[in-house]
C-alpha positions as CSV (number, residue, x, y, z in Angstrom):
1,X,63.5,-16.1,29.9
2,X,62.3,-12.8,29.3
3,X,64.1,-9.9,29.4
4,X,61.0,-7.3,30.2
5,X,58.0,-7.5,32.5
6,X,54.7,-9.1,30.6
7,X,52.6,-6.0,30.0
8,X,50.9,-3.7,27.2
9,X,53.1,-0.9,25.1
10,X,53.5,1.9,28.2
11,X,52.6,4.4,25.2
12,X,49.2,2.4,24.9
13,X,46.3,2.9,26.9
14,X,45.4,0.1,28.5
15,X,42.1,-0.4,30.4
16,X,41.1,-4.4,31.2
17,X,37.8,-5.0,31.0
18,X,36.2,-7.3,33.5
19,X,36.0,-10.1,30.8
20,X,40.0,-9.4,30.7
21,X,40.9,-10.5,33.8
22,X,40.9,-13.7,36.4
23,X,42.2,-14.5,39.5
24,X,43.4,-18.3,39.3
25,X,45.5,-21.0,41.4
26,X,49.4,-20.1,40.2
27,X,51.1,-23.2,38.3
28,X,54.7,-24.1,37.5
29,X,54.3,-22.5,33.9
30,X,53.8,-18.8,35.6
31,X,57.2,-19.3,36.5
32,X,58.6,-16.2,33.7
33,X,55.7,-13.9,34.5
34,X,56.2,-14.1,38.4
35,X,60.2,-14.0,38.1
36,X,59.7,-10.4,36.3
37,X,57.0,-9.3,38.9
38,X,59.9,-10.5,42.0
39,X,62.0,-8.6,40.2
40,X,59.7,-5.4,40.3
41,X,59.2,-6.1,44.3
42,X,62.5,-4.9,44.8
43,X,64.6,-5.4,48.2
44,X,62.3,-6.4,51.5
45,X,59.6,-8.6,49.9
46,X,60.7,-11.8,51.1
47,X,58.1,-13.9,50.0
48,X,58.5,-13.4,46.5
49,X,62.3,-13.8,45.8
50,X,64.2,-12.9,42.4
51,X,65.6,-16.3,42.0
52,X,64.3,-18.6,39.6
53,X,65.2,-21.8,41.6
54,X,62.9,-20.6,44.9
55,X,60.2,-19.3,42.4
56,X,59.8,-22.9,40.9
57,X,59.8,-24.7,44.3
58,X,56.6,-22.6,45.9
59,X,54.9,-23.0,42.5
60,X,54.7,-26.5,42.8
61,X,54.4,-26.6,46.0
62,X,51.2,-24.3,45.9
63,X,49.7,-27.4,43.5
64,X,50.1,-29.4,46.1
65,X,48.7,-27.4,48.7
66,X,45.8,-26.2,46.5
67,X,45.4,-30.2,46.6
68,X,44.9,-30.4,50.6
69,X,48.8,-30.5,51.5
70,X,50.1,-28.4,53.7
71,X,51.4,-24.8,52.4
72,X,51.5,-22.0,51.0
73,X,48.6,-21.1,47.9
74,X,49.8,-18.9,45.4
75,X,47.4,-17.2,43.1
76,X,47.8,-15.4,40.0
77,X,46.2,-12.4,38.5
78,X,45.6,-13.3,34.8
79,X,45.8,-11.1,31.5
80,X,43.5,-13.4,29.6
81,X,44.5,-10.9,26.8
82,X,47.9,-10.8,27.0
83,X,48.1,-14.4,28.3
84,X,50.7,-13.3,31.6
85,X,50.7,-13.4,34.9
86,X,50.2,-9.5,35.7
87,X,49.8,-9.9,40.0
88,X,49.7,-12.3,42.6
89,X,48.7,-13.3,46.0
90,X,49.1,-15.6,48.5
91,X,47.8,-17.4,51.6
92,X,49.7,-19.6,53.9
93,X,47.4,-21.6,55.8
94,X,47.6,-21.6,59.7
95,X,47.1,-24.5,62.5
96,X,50.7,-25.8,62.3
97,X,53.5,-23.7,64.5
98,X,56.3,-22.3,62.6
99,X,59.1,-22.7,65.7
100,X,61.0,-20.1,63.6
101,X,59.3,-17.2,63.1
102,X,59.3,-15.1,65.5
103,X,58.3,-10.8,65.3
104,X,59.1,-7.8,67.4
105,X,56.7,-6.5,69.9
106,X,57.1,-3.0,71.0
107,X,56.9,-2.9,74.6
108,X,57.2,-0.2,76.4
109,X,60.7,1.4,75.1
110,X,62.0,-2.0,74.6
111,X,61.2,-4.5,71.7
112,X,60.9,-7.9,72.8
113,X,60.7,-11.2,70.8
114,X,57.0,-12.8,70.6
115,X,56.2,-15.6,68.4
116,X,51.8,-14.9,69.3
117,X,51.4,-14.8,65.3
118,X,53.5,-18.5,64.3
119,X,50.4,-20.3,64.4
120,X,47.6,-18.3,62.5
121,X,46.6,-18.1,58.8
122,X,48.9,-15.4,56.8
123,X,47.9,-13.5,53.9
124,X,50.5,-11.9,51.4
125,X,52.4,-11.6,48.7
126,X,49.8,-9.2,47.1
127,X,51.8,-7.5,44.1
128,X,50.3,-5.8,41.2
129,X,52.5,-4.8,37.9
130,X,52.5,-1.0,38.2
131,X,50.2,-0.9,34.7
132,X,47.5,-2.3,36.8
133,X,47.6,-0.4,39.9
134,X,44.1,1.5,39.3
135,X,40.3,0.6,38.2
136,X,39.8,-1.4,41.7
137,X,42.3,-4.1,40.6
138,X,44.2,-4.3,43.7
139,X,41.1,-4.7,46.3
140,X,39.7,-7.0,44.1
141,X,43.1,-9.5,44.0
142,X,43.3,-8.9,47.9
143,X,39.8,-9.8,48.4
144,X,40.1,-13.1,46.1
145,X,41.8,-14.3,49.0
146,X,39.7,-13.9,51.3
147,X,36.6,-15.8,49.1
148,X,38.3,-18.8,48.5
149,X,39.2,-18.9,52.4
150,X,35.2,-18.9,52.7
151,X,34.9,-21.6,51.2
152,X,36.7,-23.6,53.3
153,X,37.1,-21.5,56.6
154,X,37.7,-24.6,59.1
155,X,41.0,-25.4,57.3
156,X,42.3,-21.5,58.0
157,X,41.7,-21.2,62.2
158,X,40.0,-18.6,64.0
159,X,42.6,-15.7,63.1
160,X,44.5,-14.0,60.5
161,X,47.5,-11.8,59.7
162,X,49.4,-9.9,57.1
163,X,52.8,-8.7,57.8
164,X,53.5,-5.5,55.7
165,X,57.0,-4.5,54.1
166,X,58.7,-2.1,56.3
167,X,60.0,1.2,55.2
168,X,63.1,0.7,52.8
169,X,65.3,3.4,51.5
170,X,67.8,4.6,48.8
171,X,70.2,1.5,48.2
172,X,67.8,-0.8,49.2
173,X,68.8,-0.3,53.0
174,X,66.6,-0.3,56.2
175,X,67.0,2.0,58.8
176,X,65.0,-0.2,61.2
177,X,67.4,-3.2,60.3
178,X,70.4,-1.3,60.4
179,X,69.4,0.7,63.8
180,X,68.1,-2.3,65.7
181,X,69.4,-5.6,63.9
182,X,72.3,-5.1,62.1
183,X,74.3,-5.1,65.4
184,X,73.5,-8.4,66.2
185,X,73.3,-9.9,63.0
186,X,76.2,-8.9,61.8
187,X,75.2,-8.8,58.1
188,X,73.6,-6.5,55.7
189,X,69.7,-6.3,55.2
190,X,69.8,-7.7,51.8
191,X,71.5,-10.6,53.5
192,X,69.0,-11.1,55.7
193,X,66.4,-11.1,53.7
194,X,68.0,-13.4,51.4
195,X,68.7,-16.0,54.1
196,X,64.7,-15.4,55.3
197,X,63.7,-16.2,51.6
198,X,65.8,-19.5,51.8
199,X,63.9,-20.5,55.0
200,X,66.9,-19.7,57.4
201,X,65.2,-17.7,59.6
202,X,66.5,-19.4,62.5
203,X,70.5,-18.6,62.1
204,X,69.0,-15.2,62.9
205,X,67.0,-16.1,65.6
206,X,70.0,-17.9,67.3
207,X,72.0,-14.3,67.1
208,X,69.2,-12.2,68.9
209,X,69.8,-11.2,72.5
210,X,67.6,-13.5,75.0
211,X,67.1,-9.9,77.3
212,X,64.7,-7.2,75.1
213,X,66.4,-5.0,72.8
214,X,66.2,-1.3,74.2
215,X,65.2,1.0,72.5
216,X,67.0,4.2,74.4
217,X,68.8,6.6,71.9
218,X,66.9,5.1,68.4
219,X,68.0,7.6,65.8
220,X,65.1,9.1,64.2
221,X,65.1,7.4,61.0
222,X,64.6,4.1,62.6
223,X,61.9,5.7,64.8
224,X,59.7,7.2,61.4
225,X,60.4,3.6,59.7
226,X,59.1,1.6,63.2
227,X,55.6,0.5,62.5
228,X,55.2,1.9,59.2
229,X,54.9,0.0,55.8
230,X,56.8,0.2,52.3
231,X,55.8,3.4,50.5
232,X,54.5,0.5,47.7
233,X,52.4,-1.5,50.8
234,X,50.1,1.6,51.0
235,X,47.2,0.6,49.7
236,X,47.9,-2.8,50.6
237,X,47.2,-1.4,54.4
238,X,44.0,0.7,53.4
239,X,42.8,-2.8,52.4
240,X,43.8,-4.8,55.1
241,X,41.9,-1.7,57.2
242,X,39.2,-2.2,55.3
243,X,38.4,-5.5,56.1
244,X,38.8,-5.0,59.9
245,X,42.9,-5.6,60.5
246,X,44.1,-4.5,63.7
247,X,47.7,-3.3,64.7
248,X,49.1,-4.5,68.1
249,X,52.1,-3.2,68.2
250,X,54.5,-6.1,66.5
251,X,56.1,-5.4,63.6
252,X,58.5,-7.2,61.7
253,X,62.0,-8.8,62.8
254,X,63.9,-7.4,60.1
255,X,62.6,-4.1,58.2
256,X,59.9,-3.1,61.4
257,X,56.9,-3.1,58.9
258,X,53.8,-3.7,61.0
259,X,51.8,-7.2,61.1
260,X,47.8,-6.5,61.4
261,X,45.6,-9.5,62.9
262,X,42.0,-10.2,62.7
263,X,39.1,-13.0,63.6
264,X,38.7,-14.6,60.4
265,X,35.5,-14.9,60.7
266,X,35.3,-11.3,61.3
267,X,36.8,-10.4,58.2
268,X,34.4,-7.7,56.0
269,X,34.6,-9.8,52.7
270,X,34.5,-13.5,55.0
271,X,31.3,-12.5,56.8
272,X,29.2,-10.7,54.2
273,X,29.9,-13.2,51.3
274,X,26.9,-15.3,50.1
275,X,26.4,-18.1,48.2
276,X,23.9,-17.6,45.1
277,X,22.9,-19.8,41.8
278,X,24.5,-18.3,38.6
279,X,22.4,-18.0,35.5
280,X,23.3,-15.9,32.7
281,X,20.8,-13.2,31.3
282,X,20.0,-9.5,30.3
283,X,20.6,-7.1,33.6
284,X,19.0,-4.1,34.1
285,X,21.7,-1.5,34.3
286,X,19.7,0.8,36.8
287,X,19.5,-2.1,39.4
288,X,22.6,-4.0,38.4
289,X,25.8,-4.0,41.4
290,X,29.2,-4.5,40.8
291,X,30.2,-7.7,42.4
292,X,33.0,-10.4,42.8
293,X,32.4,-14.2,41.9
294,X,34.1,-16.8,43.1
295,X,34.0,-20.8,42.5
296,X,35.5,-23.6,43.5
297,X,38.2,-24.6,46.0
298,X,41.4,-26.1,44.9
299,X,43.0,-26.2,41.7
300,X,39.4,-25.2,40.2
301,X,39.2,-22.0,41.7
302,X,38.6,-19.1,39.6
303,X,37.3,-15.4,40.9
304,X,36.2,-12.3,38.5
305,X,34.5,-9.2,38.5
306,X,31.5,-8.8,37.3
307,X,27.7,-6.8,37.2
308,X,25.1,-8.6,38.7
309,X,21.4,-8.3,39.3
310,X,19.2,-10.3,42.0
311,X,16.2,-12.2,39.6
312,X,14.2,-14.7,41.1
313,X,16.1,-15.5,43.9
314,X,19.4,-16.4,41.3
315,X,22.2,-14.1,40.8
316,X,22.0,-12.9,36.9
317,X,25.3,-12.1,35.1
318,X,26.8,-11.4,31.5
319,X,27.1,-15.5,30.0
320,X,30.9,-14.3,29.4
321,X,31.7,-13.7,33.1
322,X,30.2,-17.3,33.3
323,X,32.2,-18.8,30.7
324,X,35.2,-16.9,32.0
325,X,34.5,-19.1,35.7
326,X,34.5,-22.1,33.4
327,X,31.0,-22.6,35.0
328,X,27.5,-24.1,34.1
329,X,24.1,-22.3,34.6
330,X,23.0,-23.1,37.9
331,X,26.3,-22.8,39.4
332,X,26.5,-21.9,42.8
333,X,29.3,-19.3,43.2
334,X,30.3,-17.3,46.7
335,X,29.5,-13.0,45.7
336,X,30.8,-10.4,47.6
337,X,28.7,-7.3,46.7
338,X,31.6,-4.6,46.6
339,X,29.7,-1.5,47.2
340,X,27.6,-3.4,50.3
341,X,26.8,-1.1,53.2
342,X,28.2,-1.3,56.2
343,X,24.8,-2.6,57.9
344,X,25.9,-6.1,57.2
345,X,29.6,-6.0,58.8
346,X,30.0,-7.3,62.0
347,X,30.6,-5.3,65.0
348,X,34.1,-6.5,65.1
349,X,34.7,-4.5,62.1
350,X,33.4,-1.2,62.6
351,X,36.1,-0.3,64.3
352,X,38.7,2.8,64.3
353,X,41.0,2.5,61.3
354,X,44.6,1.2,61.9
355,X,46.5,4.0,63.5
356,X,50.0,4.6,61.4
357,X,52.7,5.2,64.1
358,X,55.3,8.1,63.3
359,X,56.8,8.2,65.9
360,X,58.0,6.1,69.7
361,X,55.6,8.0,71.3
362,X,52.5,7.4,69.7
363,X,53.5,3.7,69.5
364,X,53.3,3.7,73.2
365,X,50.3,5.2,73.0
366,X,48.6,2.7,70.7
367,X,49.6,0.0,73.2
368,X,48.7,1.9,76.7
């Protein structure tokens, strides 16, 4: 195993190219490269665990569902120069109830147990190596979800949420867990999380009061963390804004990050997609727009940046982002346009941007 995450000398600059990078299907041989990234996700990001064992299960298990099975798709932002696994991202496809998963939903000055998101499509996971948090990267990874969820949208339902890391602090604690949780849990947050990551949600569940939890006399650090996400989940939220996530007031069980929701179909990089034939060629830099591309499905699907140029009613691009899609001329890909005006989005998107609770009070106010 290694010993160090898979990136570039910190002393050398490093600056991917778009030929550099591709967003892939994960596979059971990631396994070393997403291990060191779990271990850079620190306390609270349940869906990535540090443990070897768990890794190796949801790779292989993200084959199979890439194949039509049911869970959760992993993907894998790839080095192609380095050859590692650099960030990752994840969709877990909705239609079947998950009995044990339950959220909190801030009612009033009470929280109460609501399970309104067990059935819908989740998007996650999304984790960059700290070397590649800049150039675009991270919207670009976030939106490769979204693409290969348009090309198969029936499979996904009509809606779909994230649930954000909540605020954790020094010694990997949570003052929402330890204000609200640890009471009736009766173990730490780490131990929580840990049985959450092993699928044991419901031993919590049992534990919870029936009656709402009240929320009278919250100290104040629980009240700043309530709603808010992971100082790392920042961006993460500006993206999830972006593409027309809403807040409702329900935040998570354990840390009290908030869970955003949206119509899929709804979704900025969903709805303004298009489908256009590849051909490779000379662009003409005046005209040419940055774009994403995006083929295939299942275990074929591949997604890049690139520069692109309208000719002739095909979509011209370098023949190197073509061979990096593994694709043919004539290949029809799905192209999000990333500087596209907001005259195409949907009027279910332009809407106000998520409002970041700091406080009880302006919670209430969000859901009045």
């Amino acid at each position: 195993m290694r010993s160090t995450p898979p990136v570039q000398d910190p002393n050398a600059e490093h600056k991917p190219g778009q030929g550099d990078l591709l967003v892939r299907p994960a596979t059971p041989s990631d396994i070393d490269d997403f291990y060191q990234l779990a271990r850079l996700a620190g306390a609270g990001f349940t869906s990535l665990p540090a443990n070897e064992a768990l890794l190796a299960e949801r790779l292989a298990a993200s084959v199979r569902a890439f194949a039509g099975e049911p869970g959760i798709l992993m993907l894998a932002l790839e080095d192609r120069r380095s050859k590692s696994v650099v960030g990752c991202a994840a969709i877990k496809p909705g239609g079947e109830p998950r009995p044990d998963f339950l959220n909190f939903h801030i009612d009033g000055r009470a929280l109460r147990q609501t399970a309104r998101y067990a059935d819908m499509t989740e998007v996650g996971s999304l984790l960059l190596h700290p070397d590649y948090r800049n150039g675009g990267i991270g919207p670009w990874l976030a939106r490769s979800r979204y693409l290969l969820i348009a090309a198969d949208p029936e499979r996904f339902g009509a809606h779909i949420f994230s649930e954000l890391r909540g605020m954790v602090v020094e010694d990997d604690r949570s003052p929402f867990y330890d204000a609200v949780c640890a009471p009736h849990f009766g173990c730490t947050f780490a131990e929580a999380d840990d049985l959450c990551a092993h699928g044991r949600q419901a031993e919590l569940n049992a534990r919870l009061p029936q009656a709402p939890i009240s929320l009278h006399g919250l100290i104040a650090e629980a009240r700043t963390a309530m709603g808010q996400p992971h100082r790392s989940g920042r961006r993460a939220l500006d993206y999830l804004e972006d593409e027309g996530f809403r807040f409702e007031g329900v935040v998570d069980l354990l840390d009290g990050g908030p869970a955003v929701v949206a119509r899929l179909r709804s979704v900025k990089t969903i709805s303004t997609a298009f489908r256009a034939r590849l051909r490779a060629g000379r662009l003409d830099e005046a005209v040419a727009r940055p774009a994403y591309l995006a083929l295939g499905s299942g275990m074929d699907y591949r997604c890049c940046r690139a520069s692109v140029e309208m000719q002739d009613e095909t979509l011209v691009c370098s023949p190197e982002q073509i061979a990096l899609l593994g694709a043919h001329q004539g290949a029809v890909a799905r192209v999000f346009l990333t500087d596209d005006g907001k005259a195409r989005e949907s009027r279910d998107i332009r809407q106000p941007a998520l409002s970041r609770p700091k406080t009880l009070a302006e919670l209430d106010a969000i859901l009045d």
